[in-house]
N, C-alpha and C positions, 0 to 999 in steps of 0.2 A: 474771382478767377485765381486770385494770385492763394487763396486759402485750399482752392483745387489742387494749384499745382504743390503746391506744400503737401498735399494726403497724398497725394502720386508719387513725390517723391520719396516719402516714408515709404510706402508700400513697394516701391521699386527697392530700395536700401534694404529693408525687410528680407524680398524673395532675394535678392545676392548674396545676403549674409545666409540663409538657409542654404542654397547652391554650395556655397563654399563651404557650408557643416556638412552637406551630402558628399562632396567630392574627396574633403577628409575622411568620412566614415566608411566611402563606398574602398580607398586605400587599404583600412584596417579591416575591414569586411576581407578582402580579398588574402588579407595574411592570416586570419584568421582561420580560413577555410581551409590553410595550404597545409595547417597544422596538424589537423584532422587525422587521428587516428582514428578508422572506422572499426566498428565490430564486424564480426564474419559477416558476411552476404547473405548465406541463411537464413539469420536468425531475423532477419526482415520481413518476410514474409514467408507463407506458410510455401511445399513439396509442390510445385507444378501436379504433381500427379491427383494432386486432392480437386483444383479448379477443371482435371483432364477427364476426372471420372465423373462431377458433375454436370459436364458438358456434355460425355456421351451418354448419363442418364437422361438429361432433359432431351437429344435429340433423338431417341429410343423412344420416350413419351411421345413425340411428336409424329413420329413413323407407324406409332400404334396406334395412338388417339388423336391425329390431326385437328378434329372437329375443337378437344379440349383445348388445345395451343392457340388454336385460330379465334378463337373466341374470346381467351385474356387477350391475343397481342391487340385484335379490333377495337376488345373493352378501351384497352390503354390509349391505344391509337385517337378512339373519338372520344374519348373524354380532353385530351388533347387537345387535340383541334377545335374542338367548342370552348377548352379553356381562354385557346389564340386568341378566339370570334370575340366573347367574351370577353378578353383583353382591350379589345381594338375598337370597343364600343364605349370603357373606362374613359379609353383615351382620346374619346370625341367629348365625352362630359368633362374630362381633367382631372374629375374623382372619382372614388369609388362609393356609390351610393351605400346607403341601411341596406337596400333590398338587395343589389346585389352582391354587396357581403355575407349576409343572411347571417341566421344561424349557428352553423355549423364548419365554422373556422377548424381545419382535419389541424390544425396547431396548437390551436391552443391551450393556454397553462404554460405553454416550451416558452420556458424566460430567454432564450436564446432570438424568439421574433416578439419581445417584449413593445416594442418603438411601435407607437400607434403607426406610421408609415407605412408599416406591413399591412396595414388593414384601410389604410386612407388614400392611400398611393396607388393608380396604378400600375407604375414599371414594379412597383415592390409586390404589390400583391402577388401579378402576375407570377414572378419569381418563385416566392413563397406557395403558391398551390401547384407551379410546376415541379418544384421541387418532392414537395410531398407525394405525387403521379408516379415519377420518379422513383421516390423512396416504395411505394406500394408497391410498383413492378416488379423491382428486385428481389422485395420481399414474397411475395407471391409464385417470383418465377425459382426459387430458394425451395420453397415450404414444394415445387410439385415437384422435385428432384427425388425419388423415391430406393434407386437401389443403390444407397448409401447404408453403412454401418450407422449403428447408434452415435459413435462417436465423431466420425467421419461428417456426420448431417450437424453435426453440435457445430464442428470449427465453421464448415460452410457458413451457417447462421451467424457465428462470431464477425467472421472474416467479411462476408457480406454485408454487416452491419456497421462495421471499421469504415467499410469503401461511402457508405450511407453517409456515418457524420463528417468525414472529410469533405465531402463535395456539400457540405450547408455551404448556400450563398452568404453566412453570416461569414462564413470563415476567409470572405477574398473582401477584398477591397473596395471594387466597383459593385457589389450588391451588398452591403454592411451600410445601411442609415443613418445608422451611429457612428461609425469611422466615417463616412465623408461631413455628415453634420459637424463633429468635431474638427475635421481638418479647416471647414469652410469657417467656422466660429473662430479659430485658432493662427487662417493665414497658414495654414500648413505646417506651423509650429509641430502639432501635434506628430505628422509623421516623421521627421526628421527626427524628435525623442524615441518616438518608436524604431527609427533605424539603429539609434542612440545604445537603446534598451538592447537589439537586438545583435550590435555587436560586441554588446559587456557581455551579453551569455555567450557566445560563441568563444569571446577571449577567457574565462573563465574555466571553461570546460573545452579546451584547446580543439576548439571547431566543432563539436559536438554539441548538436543545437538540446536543449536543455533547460524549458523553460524555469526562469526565476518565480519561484511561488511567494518569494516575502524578501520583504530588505533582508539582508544579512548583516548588515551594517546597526542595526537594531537591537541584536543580542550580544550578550558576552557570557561564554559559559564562565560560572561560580559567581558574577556579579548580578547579570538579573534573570540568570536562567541556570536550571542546574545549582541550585541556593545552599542546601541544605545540607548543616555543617559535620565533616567528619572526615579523614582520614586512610591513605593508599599505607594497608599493614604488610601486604604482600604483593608480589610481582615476580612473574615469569614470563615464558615468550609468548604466553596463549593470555594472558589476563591479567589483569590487577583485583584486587579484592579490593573492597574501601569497607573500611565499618563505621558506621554514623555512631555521633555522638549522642549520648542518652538525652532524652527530653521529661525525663522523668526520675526522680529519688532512687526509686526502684525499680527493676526490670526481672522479667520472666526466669526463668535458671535455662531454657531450652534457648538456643539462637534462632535466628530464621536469617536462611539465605538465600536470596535471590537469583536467579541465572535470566538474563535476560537473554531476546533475540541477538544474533552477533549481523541478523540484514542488518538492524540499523544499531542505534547508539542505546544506551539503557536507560539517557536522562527522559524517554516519555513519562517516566514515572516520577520526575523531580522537575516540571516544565517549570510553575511556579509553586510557590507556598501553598496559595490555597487549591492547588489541586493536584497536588502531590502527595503520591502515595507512601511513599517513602518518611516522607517527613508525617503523616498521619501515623506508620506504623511505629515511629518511635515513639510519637506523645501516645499512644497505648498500652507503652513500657515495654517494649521488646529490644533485643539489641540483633540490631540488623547488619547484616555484611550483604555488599551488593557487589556484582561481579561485573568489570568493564573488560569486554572481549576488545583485545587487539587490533587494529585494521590491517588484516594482510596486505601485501605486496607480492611480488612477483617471487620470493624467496619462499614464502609460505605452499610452496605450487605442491608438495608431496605431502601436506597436513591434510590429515583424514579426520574421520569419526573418530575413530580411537585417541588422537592426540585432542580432539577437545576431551573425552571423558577422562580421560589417562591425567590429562596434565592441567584439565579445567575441573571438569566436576569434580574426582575424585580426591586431587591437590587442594581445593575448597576447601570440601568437606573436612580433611584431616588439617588443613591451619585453621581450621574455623575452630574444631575440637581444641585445640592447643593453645589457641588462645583465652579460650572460655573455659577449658579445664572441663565438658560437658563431654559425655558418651554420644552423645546423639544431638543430632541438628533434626529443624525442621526444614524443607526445603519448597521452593515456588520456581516452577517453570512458566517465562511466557512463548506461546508461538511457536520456531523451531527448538527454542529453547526448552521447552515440554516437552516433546517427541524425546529430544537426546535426553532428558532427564527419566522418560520412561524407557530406554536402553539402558541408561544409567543403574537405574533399580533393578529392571531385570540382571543386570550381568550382576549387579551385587548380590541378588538372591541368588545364582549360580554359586558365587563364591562363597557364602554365608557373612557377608558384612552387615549388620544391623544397625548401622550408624544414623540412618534415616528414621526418626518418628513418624513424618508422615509429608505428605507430600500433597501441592497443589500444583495446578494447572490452570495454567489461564490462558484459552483459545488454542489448544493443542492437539493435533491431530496425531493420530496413530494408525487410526486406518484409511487408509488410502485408496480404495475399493472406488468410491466416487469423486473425483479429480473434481470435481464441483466446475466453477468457472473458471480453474486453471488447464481446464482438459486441450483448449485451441494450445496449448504450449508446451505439453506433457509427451506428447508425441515422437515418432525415433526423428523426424526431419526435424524436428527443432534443438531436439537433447545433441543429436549427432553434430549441429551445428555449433552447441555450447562446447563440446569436449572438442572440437578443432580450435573453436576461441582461445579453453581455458589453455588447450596444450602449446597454442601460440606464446599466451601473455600470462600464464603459473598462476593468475585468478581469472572469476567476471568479474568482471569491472562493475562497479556500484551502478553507473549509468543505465547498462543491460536491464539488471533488475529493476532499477525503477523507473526505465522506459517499459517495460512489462504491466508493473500496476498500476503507472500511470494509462495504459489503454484498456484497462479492466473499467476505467471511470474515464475515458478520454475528453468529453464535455466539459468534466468539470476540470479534469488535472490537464489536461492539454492544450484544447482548442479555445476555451474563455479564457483562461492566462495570458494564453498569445494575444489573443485580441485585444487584450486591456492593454498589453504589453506595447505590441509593437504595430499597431493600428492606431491606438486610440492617446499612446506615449504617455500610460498612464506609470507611475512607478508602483509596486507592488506593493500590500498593507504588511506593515508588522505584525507578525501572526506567530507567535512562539510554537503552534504543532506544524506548522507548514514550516518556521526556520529548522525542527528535528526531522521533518519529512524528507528535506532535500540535505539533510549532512549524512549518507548513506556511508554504507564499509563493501567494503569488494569480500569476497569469497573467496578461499583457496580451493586450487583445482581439483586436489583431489575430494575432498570433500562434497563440491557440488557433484559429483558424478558419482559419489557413493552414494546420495543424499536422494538425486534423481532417478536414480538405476535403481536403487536398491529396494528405497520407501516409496517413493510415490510411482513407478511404472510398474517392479513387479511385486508391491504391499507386503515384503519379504516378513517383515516385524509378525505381521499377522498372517500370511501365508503358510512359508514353508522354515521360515525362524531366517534371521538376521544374525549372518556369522562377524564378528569381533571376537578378537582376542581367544581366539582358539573356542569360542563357545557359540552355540546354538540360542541366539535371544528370541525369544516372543512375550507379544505382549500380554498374553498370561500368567508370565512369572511374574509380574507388579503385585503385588500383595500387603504393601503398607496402607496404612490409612489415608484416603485419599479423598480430594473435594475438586474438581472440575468447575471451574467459569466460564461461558461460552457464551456469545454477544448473537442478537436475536436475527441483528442486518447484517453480519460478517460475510463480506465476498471473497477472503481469506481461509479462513477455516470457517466452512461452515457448522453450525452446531449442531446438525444432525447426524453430520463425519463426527465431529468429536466425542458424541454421545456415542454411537456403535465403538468405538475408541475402549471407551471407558468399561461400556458394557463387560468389554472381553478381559479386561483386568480380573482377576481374582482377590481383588481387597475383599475382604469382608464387610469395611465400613468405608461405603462409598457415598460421598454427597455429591451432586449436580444442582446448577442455578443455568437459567440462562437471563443474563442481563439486558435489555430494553439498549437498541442502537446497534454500534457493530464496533469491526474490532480494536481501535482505538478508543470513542467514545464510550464505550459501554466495560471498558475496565478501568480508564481514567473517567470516573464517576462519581468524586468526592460526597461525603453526604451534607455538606452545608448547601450545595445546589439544590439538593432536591428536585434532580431533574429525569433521569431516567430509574425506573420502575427494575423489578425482576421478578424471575419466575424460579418458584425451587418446589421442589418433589423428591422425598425420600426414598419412591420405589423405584427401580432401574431395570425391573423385568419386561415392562411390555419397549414396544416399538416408539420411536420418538414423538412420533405424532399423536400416541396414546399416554405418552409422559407426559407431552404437555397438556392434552386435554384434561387431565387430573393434578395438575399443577398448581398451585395458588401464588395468584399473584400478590406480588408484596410493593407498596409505596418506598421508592426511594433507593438509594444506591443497597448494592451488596456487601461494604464494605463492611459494615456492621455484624452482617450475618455470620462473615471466614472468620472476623476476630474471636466470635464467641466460640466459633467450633475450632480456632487454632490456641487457644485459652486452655481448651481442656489438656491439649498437649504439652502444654509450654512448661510446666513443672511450676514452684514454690516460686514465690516472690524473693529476691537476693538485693542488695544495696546495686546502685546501675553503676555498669562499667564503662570506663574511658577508653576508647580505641588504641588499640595494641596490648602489647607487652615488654619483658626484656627483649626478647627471642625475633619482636615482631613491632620494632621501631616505625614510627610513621614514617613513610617515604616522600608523600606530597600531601598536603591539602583537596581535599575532595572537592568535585570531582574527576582528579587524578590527570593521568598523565598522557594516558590512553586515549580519552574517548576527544584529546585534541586532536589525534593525527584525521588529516581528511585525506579522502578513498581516492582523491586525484594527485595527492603528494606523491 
């Protein structure tokens, strides 16, 4: 009796002390909220007019074809209902038998109803095939909505598929197997962490909910991320330049400089040692200058296209010369960073500068013809809603955009974070591509609306020519020597946009690979892995899908491949150079000064 009352009263002691962490946290919850700077209202969801004109397509169908309509709602309707009956027969056994399982579980594989409960249980089952009914309906009542635009039927499907993984019963509380098993295992431990968890991300990002994808606490850039040693020789308001230090006696007479994306930071390509590109490229004897873009602020709000080429690219390129005492650089664009590097060329070819040998691209688009799976966001209702943001706050704010990619992949980058998060009060793994995934850069204003107007809604570059600096650009004026990498699962650039891209270039000496994976993996690809494969083909005239079918596949990263074809460019072997000059004094230790500021400072 008396060892009874001893367990009661821990477990009493227990739930008070929990009470009083919730009463605290529900406090900082509520201040946290108050802080909230929201983004425009738009940009939340898509134009009313889009769900206004699917609606009066489907009740058009309905008024024509009644029999059609009547037929899926009854389908739906009695599949329902015998799923109920079937429920309520579960729940006179208390389980869910083989036979009545059967089969043909419409889930599985979906590691999301992983927890045998789903299949053992009957309140979980039940849930789970209602749910799928459900998800069929939508889809079905989607796919008959017929006089919509090609691109108009795309957002539908997106947008309708958003509303789909929202409402998974994994994602609430009371139908999650695993969030209440763990509360019940835990004494409710477990949710009180998760309220825990949930109000460090809202205080972090001043009420803007944002899930944490990795401790932060884990990394430190220059100590065990961002490693690799060398030197900030130049700085102005758009970039720093850093030039790593040689890892070799001897290095190439040609430089190679890198421009990375300025969405996010440039250390993807220096995460650690062994798969780092960066650090590869110098033990292959090269002297590498890598470029760390800025993180805008609100000052930045009248920085265009022009002021990165003006005062990025082209300011590069001519310290890069000056330091190396070299006529010509070679040059590597990744992402947006590619696109401006093929403005960059064209507008050089305008003006006759030859300072470029030749030129790569990794996962670059140029033509913009098929918006791929950025089409639900490419739209005037969404763009119109960025240029009232950006003209409010003189950038997007980092969050914007990577609350965008994050619902390009919402399962994995969204809704399973949360859950681990703040259901299950687990704390998030150290993961060095998820700590550079969430250290994002905000965007100056003008820029994004050059960038969205210009290139991706009316494909101006390969249209009708993209004007900068008093000149007519198209992406036919590129005519250096050029090689293209493009990733096989990229939902970013896809590589069949980036092949039509390339196509329209006038190089004469054009290489294409497409790498095994997508756009991160598949150019962070080290070859001591030996884990993803590629595909390369010399010929570039037929259609992509006739490229690849003539392609040969090759074992093993592509790393190998660029060095031997950036080899032939690079010029004579020279004694390797130490980063700087007189002219061009170290300023910081790499990597630099820049890529510490973060996009919520």
């Amino acid at each position: 009796m008396a060892t009874q009352e001893s367990g009661t009263g821990k477990n009493l002691e227990k739930l008070n002390e929990n009470l009083s962490r919730v009463e605290e946290l529900s406090q900082r919850l509520v201040q946290a909220l108050s802080s909230k700077e929201p983004a425009n209202s738009s940009l939340n969801a898509p134009s009313q007019e889009l769900f206004t004109k699917a609606a009066a397509s489907y009740w058009a169908e309905a008024l024509e074809n009644p029999g059609k309509i009547y037929e899926h709602q009854l389908e739906y309707w009695g599949k329902s209902v015998r799923h109920f009956m079937e429920a309520q027969q579960q729940l006179l056994h208390g389980h869910v038998t083989d036979e009545e399982a059967g089969d043909t579980d419409p889930l599985s594989g979906d590691k999301r109803f992983a927890n045998p409960l789903w299949n053992t249980h009957p309140y979980f089952n039940y849930i789970k095939h209602q749910y799928k009914l459900n998800a069929q309906a939508i889809r079905q009542a989607v796919e008959e909505v017929d006089d919509l635009s090609p691109k108009e039927k795309r957002r539908l499907e997106y947008f309708s598929q958003q509303i789909i993984d929202m409402m998974s019963p994994t994602n609430f509380l009371g139908t999650n197997p695993d969030a209440l098993e763990k509360a019940i295992e835990t004494e409710g431990e477990s949710l009180v962490r998760g309220l825990e968890n949930l109000v460090a991300d809202l205080e972090a990002n001043h009420g803007e909910l944002i899930v944490r994808l990795t401790d932060e606490s884990a990394f430190e850039l220059g100590e065990n991320i961002a490693t690799t040693p060398g030197e900030v020789v130049y700085r102005n308001r758009m970039m720093e330049i850093i030039q790593y230090a040689p890892a070799t006696d001897e290095v190439y007479a040609t430089p190679l400089l890198v421009f990375p994306p300025w969405i996010n930071k440039f250390y993807i390509l220096d995460l650690k040692a062994k798969n780092s590109l960066i650090r590869w490229i110098t033990e292959q004897g090269y002297t590498l200058f890598v470029v760390s873009w800025v993180n805008p602020d609100g000052s930045y709000a009248d920085t265009g296209l022009e002021d990165y080429i003006e005062d990025g690219y082209l300011r590069a390129i001519e310290e890069v010369k000056a330091i190396t005492g070299e006529a010509k650089v070679n040059a590597v664009g990744y992402c947006i960073a590619g696109t401006v590097l093929a403005l960059t060329l064209a507008l050089m070819k305008k003006r006759g500068d030859k300072s470029i040998r030749s030129a790569t691209f990794f996962t670059a688009l140029t033509d913009f013809s098929d918006q791929g799976e950025f089409t639900p966001f490419l739209q005037d209702d969404f763009i119109d809603g960025i240029e009232d943001e950006v003209a409010e706050q003189g950038v997007l704010r980092s969050f914007i955009m990577a609350r965008t990619f994050s619902f390009l992949r919402s399962n994995d980058l969204i809704y399973t974070p949360a859950i681990r998060s703040y259901m299950m009060g687990e704390a998030p793994p150290a993961f060095d591509l998820l700590y550079w995934n969430g250290d994002g850069a905000n965007l100056p204003a003008k820029m994004v609306v050059e960038y969205l107007r210009g290139l991706c809604q009316q494909n101006a570059f390969v249209e009708d020519g993209f004007e900068l600096f008093g000149e007519t650009l198209r992406v036919g004026d590129v005519d250096v020597p050029l090689m293209a990498v493009t990733c096989e699962s990229d939902h970013i650039a896809a590589w069949k946009d980036c092949y039509r891209g390339v196509q329209k270039m006038k190089s004469r000496s054009k290489q294409f690979i497409v790498s095994e994976s997508g756009h991160i993996a598949g150019i962070v690809n080290p070859p001591s892995k030996k884990k993803y494969g590629h595909y390369a083909n010399d010929s570039l005239g037929d259609d992509a899908d006739h490229w690849l079918e003539n392609a040969a596949f090759h074992e093993g990263s592509w790393w190998p491949r660029w060095e031997a074809w950036l080899r032939k460019r690079s010029g004579k072997k020279i004694p390797a150079r130490e980063p700087g000059d007189s002219n061009h004094p170290p300023l910081a230790p790499a990597p630099g000064t820049y890529v510490r500021q973060k996009a919520s400072d």
